[in-house]
C-alpha positions in Angstrom: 0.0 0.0 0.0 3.0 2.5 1.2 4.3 1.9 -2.6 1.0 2.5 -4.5 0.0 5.7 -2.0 4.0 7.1 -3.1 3.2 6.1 -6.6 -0.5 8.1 -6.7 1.4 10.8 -5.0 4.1 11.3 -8.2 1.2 11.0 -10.3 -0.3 14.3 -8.9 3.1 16.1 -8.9 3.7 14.6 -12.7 0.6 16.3 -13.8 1.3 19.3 -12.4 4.2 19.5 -13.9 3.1 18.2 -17.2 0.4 21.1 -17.3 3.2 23.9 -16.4 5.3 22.3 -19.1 1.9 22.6 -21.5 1.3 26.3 -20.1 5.1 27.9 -21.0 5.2 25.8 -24.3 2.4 27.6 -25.6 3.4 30.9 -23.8 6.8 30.5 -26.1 4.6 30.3 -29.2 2.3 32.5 -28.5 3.5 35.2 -26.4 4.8 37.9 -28.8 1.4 38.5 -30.1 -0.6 41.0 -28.9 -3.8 39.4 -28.2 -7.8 41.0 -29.7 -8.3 44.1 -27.5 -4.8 44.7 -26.0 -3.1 46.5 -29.7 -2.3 50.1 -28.6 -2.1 49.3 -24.9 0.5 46.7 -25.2 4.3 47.3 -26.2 6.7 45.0 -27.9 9.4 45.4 -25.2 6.0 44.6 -22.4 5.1 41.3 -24.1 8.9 40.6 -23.7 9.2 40.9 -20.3 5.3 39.4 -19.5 6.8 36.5 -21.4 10.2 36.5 -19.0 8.4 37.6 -15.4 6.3 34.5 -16.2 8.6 32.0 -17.3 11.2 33.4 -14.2 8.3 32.8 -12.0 7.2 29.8 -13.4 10.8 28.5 -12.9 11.2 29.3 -9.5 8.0 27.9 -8.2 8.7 24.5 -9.8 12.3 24.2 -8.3 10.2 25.8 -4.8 7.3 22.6 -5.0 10.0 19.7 -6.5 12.1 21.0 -3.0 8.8 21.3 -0.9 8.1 17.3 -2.4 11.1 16.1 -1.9 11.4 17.0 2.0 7.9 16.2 2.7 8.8 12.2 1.2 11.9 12.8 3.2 9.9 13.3 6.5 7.0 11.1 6.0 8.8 8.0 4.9 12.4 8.5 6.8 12.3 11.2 9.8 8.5 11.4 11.0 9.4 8.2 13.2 12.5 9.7 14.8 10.8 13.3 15.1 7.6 11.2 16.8 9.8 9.3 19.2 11.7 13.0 20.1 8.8 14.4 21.3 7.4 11.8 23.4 10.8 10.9 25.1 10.3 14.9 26.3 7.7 13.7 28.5 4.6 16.5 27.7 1.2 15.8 28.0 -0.7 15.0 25.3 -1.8 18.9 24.1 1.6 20.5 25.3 3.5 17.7 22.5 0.8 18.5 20.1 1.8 21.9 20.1 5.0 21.2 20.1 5.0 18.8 17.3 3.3 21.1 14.9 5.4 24.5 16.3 8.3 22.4 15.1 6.8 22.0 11.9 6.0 25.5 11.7 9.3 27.1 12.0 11.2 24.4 10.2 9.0 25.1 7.4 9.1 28.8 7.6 13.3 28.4 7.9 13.6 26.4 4.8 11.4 28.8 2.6 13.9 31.7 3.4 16.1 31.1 0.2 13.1 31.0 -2.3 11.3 34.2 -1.0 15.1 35.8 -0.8 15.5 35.0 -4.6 12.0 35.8 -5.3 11.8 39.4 -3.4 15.7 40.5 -4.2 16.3 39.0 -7.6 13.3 37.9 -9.6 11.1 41.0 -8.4 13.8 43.4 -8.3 14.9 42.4 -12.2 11.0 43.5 -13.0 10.9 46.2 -11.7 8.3 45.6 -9.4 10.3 45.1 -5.8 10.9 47.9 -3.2 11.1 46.1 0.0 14.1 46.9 1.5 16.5 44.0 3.6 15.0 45.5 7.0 11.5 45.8 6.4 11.8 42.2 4.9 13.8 41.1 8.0 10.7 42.8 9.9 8.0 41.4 8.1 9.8 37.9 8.0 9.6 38.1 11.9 6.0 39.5 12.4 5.1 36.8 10.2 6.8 34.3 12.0 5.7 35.5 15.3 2.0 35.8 14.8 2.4 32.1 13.0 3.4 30.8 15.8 1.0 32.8 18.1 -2.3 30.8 16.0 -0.5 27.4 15.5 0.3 27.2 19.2 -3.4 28.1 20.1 -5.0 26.5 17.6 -3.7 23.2 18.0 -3.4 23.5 22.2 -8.1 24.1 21.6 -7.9 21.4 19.0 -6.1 18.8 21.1 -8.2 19.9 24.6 -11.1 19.3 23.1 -9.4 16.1 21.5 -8.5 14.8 25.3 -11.9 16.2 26.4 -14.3 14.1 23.9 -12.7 11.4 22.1 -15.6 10.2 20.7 -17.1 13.6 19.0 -13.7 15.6 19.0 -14.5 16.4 15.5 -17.7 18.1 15.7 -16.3 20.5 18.9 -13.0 21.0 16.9 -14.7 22.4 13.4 -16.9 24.5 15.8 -14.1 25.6 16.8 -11.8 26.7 14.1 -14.6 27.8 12.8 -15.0 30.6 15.4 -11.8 30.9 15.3 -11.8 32.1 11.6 -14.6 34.3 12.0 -12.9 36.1 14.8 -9.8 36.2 12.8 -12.2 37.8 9.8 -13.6 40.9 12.6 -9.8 41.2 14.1 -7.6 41.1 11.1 -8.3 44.7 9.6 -7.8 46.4 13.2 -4.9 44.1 14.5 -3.1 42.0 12.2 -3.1 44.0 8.8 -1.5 47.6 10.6 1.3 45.3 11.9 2.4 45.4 8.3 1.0 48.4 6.5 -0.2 51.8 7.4 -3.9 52.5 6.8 -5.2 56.0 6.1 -8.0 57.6 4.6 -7.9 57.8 0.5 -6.5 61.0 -0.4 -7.3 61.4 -4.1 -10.1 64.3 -4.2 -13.3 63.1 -4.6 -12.8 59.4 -4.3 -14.0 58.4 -1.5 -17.0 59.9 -2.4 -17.6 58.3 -5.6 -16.6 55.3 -4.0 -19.2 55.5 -0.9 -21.9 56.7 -4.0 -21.3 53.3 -5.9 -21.7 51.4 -2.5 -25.1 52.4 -1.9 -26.0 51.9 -5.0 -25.4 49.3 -4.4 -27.1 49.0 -1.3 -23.7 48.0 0.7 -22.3 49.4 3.9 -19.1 49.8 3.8 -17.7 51.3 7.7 -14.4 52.6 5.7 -12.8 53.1 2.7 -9.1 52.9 3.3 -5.3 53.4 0.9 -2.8 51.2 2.0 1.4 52.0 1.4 1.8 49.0 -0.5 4.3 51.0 -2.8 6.6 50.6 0.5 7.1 46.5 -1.0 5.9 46.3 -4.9 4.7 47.7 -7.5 2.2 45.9 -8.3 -1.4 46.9 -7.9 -4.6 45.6 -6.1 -7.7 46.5 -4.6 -9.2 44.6 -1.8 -12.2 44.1 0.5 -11.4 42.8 4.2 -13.6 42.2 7.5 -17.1 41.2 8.0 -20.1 42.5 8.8 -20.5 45.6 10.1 -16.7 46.3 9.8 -16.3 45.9 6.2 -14.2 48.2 4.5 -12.2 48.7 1.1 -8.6 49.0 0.4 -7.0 50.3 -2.4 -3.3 50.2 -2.9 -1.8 53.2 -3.3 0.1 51.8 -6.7 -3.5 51.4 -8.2 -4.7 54.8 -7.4 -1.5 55.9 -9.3 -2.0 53.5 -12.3 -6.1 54.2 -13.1 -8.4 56.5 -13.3 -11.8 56.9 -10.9 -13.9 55.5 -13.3 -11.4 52.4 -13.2 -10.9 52.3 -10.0 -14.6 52.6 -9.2 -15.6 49.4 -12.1 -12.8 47.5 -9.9 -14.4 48.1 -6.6 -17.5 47.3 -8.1 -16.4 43.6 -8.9 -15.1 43.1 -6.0 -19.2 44.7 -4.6 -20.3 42.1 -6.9 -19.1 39.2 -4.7 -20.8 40.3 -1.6 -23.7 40.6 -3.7 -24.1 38.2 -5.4 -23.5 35.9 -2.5 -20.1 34.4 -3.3 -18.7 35.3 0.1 -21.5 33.7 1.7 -21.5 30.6 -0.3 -17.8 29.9 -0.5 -18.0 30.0 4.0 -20.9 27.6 3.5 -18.7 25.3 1.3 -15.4 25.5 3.1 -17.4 24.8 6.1 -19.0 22.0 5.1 -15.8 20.4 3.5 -14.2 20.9 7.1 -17.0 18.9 9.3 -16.8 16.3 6.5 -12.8 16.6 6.7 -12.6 16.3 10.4 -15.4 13.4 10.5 -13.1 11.5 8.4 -9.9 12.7 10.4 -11.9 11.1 13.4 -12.9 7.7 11.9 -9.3 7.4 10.2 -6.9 8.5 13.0 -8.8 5.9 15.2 -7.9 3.2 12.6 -5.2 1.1 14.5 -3.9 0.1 10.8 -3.6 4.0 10.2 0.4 4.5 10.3 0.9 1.2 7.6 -0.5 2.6 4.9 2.8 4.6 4.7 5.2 2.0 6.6 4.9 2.7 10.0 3.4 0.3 12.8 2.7 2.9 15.2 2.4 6.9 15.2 1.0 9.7 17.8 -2.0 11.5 16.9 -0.3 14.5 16.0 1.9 12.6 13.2 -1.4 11.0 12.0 -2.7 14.5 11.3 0.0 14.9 9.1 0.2 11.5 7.5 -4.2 12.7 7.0 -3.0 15.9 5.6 -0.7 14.1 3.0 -3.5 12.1 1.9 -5.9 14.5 1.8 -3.6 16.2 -0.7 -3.6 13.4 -3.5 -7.4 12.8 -3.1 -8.7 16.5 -3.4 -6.1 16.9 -6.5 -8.3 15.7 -9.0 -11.0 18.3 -7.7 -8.9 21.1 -8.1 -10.4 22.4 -11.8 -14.2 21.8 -9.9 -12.8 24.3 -7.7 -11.5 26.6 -10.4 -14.6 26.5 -12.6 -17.0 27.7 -9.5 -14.7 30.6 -9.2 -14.3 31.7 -12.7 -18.2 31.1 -12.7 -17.9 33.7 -9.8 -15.9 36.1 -11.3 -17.7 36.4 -14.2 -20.9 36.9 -12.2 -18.7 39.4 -10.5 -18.2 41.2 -13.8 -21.8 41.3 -14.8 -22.8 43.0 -12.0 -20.2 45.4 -12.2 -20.9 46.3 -15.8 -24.7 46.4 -14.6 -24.4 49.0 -11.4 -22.0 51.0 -13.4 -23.3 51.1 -16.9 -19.5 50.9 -17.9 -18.2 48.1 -19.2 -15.0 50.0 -21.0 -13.7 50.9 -18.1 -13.7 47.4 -16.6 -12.2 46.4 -19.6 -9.4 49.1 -19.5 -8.9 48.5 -15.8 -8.1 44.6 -16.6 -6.2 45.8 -19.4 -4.3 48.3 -16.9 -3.8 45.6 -14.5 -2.5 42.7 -16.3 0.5 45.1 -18.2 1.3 46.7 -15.2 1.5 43.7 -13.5 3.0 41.4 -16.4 0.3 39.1 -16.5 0.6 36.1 -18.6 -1.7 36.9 -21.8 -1.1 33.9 -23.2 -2.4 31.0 -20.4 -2.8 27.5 -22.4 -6.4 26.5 -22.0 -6.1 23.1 -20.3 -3.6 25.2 -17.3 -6.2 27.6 -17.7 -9.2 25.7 -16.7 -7.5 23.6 -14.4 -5.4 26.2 -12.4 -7.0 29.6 -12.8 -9.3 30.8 -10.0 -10.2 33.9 -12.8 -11.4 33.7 -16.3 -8.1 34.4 -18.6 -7.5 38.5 -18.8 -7.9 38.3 -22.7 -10.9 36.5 -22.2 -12.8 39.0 -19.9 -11.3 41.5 -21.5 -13.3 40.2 -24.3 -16.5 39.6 -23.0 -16.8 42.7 -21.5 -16.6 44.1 -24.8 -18.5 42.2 -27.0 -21.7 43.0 -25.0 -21.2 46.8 -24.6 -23.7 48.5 -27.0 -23.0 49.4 -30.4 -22.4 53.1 -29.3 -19.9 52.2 -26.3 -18.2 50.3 -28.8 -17.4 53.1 -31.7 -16.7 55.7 -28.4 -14.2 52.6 -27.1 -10.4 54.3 -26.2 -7.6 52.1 -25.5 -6.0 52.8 -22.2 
């Protein structure tokens, strides 16, 4: 069995590869044309470097998960025993080496991903253009990081393994409850507590903004209790714009690159995408989902990690609970592989709901369409995805694609007033 499971495991990560293989081929092929609705905003010399970012980026995040693969087969089939028996021979009780044995985890993880977000941040970003994080604020944000990843881990996992101790029998159902809790108080505490550790928040100071902005929102008939710009020019150059928080603390972020980079009527067709999610549910329903898929998850963790033949199937005779969490999370990984372009189709089927209503509560299509446009040069977006990456992988509808559609249902005299931005 340990033999087939290894085998069904280098089948996922040969597919993967197989489609990134697939995806820069046909970038190669493609990639100096300028694709139908792009000509005038897209350079020569831009296609060349969207072709390079991507294939750079590509490179470095297959070397990243063949390294990542490599030391989790390491672990799971040579030092999980001899990390298991560590712990034990410490002597903790059962929570205190849970939390241990997952803290380890944690920062040996987090240690060992220094050299690829080194590269990334201070070579691959910095020969774009797009990187201006200096060493110190890196340093800084590598230790907040670090520190609050600790902070959750060691909490997380000293609830889940109380309430592990506390009800053996229905652990499960008191553990997704929960995390569950946990992540909704995460959602209300992030934008006041977590997020400023990083950035620095302040009102939007483009004249007249904010007060288109808060105009489209009611339109929309959404509260929104701020609507914030964030430094992120203090890092990168690239561009977003972002809801965060629930409820009644919702509030909208623009980085301060983006303000820069569009005009209000772009900026405001953005924000109204992102509107359209809240609207049209997708928020809502994507909770609902990830909700459900964790009870189901942790039912099964319950029934399997009770299963005295548990540890065989990947050669061992015996193993803690904790290492059976992560022997579950390894296996969890080659099952749900096959339902990763499920997932992607529900939210490309999102997004382009997303983009309807957009289009719909501002009447303006084009400048959607130029925002995207905007966004994906700016950025160095691959123009060129291959359609089978495309529709497994991509969590959005290609650019050119949208881009596209948006277009082709504008009415006749949108289209002959159409600029090129």
């Amino acid at each position: 069995m340990t033999a087939v499971i290894i085998l069904f495991y280098l089948i996922t990560l040969g597919a993967g590869f197989f489609l990134r293989t697939l995806n820069l081929r046909h970038l190669k092929r493609y990639g100096s044309t300028v694709p139908s609705g792009f000509e005038g905003a897209v350079e020569p010399e831009t296609l060349r470097k969207t072709v390079a970012y991507t294939l750079d980026q590509s490179r470095l995040g297959l070397a990243e998960s063949l390294f990542d693969a490599a030391l989790l087969l390491i672990f799971l089939f040579g030092l999980l025993p001899a990390y298991d028996r560590w712990l034990a021979s410490l002597g903790g009780s059962f929570v205190l080496s849970g939390v241990l044995f997952f803290l380890g985890l944690t920062l040996i993880q987090t240690f060992l991903g220094i050299p690829f977000d080194l590269y990334g941040t201070f070579r691959l970003e910095v020969r774009y253009g797009f990187n201006t994080t200096t060493p110190g604020l890196w340093l800084s944000d590598l230790a907040k990081s670090t520190l609050i990843a600790v902070v959750l881990t060691g909490l997380l996992v000293a609830g889940a393994f109380a309430l592990v101790a506390w009800s053996p029998r229905f652990w499960w159902l008191w553990v997704w409850g929960f995390f569950a809790m946990v992540s909704l108080f995460l959602m209300y505490l992030s934008p006041y507590v977590i997020e400023p550790l990083f950035n620095r928040f302040e009102p939007v100071a483009e004249e007249g903004l904010e007060e288109e902005i808060r105009a489209l929102c009611e339109r929309a008939g959404l509260r929104v209790s701020r609507v914030m710009q964030v430094d992120a020019s203090r890092r990168s150059r690239h561009s977003n714009a972002y809801f965060t928080g629930i409820g009644r603390v919702k509030r909208i972020v623009l980085y301060d690159t983006l303000i820069r980079q569009m005009s209000h009527r772009e900026i405001l067709a953005v924000l109204a995408h992102e509107i359209g999610h809240w609207k049209k549910g997708h928020i809502r329903r994507r909770l609902i989902l990830t909700e459900a898929g964790a009870l189901a998850g942790s039912w099964f963790a319950w029934k399997l990690t009770g299963w005295e033949g548990f540890p065989g199937l990947i050669g061992l005779t015996d193993a803690s609970f904790a290492a059976r969490l992560v022997i579950l999370g390894f296996l969890g990984s080659i099952v749900s592989f096959p339902f990763t372009p499920l997932s992607s189709w529900l939210s490309r089927r999102h997004e382009r709901e997303a983009d309807r209503f957009a289009t719909d509560i501002t009447g303006d299509a084009e400048a959607l369409a130029s925002a995207l446009v905007k966004l994906s040069t700016e950025n160095l977006s691959n123009l060129h995805p291959h359609p089978l990456y495309a529709a497994f992988y991509y969590s959005h509808p290609p650019v050119v694609e949208r881009v596209g559609r948006l277009r082709a249902a504008m009415p006749p005299a949108g289209k002959a007033g159409e600029t090129t931005m």
